[in-house]
N, C-alpha and C positions, 0 to 999 in steps of 0.2 A: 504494500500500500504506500502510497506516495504523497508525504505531505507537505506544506508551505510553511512556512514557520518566520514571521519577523522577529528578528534578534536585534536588532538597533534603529533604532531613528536620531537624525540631527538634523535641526531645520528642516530641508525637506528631501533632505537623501535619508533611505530606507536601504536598510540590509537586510535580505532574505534567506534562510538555508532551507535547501532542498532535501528531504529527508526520505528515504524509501527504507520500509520496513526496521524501522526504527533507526537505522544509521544514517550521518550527517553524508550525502555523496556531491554535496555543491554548495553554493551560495551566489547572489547574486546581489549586486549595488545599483539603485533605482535612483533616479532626481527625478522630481515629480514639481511639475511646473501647474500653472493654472488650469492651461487648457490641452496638458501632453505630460509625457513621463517619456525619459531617456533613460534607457539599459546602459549605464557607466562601464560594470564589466561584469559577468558571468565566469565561474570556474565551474567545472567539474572535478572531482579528483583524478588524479590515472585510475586508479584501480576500479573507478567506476564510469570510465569512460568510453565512448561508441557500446552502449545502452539505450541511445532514446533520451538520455535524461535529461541535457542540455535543451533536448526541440521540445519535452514536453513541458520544462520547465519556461523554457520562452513564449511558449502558448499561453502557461498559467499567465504571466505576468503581460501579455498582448491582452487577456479578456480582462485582468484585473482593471488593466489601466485603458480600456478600448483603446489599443495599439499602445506602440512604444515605439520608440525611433533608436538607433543604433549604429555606433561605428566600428565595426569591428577593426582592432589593433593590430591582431597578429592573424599567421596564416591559416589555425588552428580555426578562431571566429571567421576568419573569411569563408573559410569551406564548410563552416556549418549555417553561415548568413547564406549563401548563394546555392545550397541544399533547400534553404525555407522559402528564399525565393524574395523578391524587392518588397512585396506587399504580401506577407503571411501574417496579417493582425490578430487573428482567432481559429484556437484550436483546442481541441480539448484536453485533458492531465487525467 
């Protein structure tokens, strides 16, 4: 089972950790603006990595925040942005 779990707020970035069957397998850092929210950055851990967890984890937070915008930094986000595709706003966890 796969759950969301907010573990910190400041102003209005939001840290989230991705939990599947009770262990911690990611986390994510959200800025949430008035009218949008930016995906800052996304991990997954290795050991739970090319699992889904990252794409179903970016769906949660596309329905949380009806979309999110993002830039992905390294090669690693690039090939999992351009797997989701330019506009994957909503998807299910």
């Amino acid at each position: 089972m796969m759950k969301v779990r907010e573990f910190r707020r400041h102003d209005n970035w939001i840290g989230y950790n991705l939990i599947v069957d009770g262990v911690e397998v990611g986390f994510a850092g959200v800025i949430e603006f008035e009218d949008c929210a930016y995906l800052e950055r996304i991990d997954i851990y290795d050991d739970h990595m090319n699992k889904g967890y990252g794409t179903k984890f970016i769906h949660w937070l596309a329905n949380r925040y009806d979309g999110i915008y993002a830039a992905p930094d390294n090669e690693g986000s690039q090939r999992l942005f351009e797997r989701l595709g330019e506009d994957d706003s909503h998807g299910d966890m």
